[in-house]
N, C-alpha and C positions, 0 to 999 in steps of 0.2 A: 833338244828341248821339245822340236814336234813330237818327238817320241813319246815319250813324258806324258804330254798333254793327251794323245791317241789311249795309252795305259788306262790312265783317270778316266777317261770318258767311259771305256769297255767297264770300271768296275764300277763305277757308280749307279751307269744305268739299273744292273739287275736292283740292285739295294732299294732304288727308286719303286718299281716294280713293285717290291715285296711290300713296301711301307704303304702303297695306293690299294695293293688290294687288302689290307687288314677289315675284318669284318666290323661294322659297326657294333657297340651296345643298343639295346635294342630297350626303350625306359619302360618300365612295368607299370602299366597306367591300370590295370584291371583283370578278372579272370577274362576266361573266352569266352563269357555272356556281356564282356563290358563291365562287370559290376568292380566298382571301386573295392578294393578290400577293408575288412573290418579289422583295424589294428586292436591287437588284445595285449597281452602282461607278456612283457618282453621286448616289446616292437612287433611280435608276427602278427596274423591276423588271416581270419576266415574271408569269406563274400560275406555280403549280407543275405542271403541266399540262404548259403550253407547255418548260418547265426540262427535264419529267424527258422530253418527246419529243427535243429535242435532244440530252441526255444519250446518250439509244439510238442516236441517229443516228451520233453521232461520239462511240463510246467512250475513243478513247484523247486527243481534245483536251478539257484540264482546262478552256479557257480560253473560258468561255459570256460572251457577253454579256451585263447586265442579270443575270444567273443569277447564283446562289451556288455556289461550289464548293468542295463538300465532299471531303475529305482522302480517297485509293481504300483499299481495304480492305486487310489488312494479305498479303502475299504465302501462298499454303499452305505447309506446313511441309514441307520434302525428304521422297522417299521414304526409307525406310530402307536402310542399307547390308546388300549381299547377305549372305548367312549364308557364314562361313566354308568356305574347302575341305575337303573330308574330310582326317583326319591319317591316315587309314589306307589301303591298299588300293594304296598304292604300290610297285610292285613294284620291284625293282631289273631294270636291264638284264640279260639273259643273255650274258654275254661269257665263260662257262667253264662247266664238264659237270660239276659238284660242287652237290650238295642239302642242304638240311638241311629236318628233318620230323618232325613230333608232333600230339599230340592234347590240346584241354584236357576236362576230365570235370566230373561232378558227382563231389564226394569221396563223396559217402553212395551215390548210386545207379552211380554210375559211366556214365550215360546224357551223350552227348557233349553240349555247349554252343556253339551254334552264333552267330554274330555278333561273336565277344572279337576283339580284334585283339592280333597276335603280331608286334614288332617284333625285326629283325637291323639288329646292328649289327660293323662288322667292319672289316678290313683284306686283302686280297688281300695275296703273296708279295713286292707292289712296295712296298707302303706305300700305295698309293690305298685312301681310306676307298669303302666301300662298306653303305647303309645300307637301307632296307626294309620294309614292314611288310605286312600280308596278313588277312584276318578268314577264324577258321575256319567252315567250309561248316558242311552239313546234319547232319553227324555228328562236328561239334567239333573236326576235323581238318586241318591245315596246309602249305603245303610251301612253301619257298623251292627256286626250280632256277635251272639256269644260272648256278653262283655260280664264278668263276675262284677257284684254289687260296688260303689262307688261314686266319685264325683268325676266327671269327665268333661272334658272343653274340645268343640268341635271351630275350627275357621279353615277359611279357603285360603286358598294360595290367588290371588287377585290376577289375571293374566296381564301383560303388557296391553295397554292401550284402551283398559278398560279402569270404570270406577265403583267403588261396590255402593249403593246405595239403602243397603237394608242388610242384616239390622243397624236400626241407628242407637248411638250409647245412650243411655245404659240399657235400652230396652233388652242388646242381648243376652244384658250378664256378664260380658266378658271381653277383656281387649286380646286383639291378638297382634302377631307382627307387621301383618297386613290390614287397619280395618278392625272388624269388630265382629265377636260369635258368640255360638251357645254355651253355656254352661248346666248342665244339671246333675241331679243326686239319683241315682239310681239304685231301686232295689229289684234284686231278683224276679226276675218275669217279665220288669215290666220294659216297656218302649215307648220311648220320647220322641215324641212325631212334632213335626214343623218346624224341623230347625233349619230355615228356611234363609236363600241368599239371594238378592240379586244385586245388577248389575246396569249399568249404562255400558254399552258394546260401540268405542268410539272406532270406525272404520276410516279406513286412508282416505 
């Protein structure tokens, strides 16, 4: 029976032996920089490393292998649409030798106001509309020329924060959308002077 026992002992030990030195698994937590790997279609998977150099490489194909691919960012927002044409400063053609002409003022100082814009609206001898508009100069001052024979209606455009006080109805002859203006008949050659505006200039 000691015998027996002596046997057992001699074969066990190597076996023991072998089973102690079995080499560990060894858990794959990342490449050799550390970086978690990027699981892609199938289970495998790049670094992110290696993902986001091909990314650069080839911007516009989505389709990485082993990569993840993420949704592209959202497009930038259009530029804005241009700012409108000016409504004023349009002059009418000169197709006849008839003027119309005025001044807008300050009502208290009477010092001209320069920048208003002074629109004509009209009708030539035929019935062809003919329309217009013009900003007075440096000294608040106006002129439509070259207008073919006709009836024609001049008014200002009334700026914010002001009040027109001249002309007053019906002295001008004519309403307009803003206030009140000139109206006259014009024959060739001539020019119609004083068609004249002002204005009370309420300041902040």
């Amino acid at each position: 029976m000691r015998v027996l026992m002596v046997i057992f002992a001699l074969v066990a030990a190597p076996l023991a032996t072998i089973v102690g030195q079995s080499k560990p698994v060894k858990p794959v937590t990342g490449n050799n920089n550390g970086v978690p790997p990027a699981v892609g279609p199938g289970g495998l998977g790049h670094d992110a490393l290696h993902c986001a150099t091909r990314a650069a490489n080839s911007p516009t194909d989505r389709l990485f292998n082993k990569c993840p691919v993420d949704d592209p960012p959202p497009p930038p927002p259009p530029p804005p649409p241009p700012p409108p044409p000016p409504t004023c400063s349009q002059v009418p053609p000169a197709t006849g030798t008839a003027s119309m002409e005025g001044q807008v003022v300050d009502a208290v100082t009477f010092v001209g106001l320069t920048g208003w814009c002074i629109d004509l609206t009209g009708t030539d001898l035929a019935g062809n509309p003919i329309t217009g508009s013009v900003l007075t100069d440096a000294s608040g001052s106006y002129a439509f020329s070259g207008l073919p024979a006709g009836t024609y209606t001049v008014c200002e455009e009334i700026q914010t924060g002001s009040t027109q006080t001249y002309p007053p109805a019906p002295q001008g002859g004519a309403s307009c959308p803003a206030g009140f203006g000139w109206q006259s008949t014009l024959r060739d050659g001539f020019v119609a002077q004083f068609n004249d505006f002002r204005n009370v200039i309420v300041t902040p």
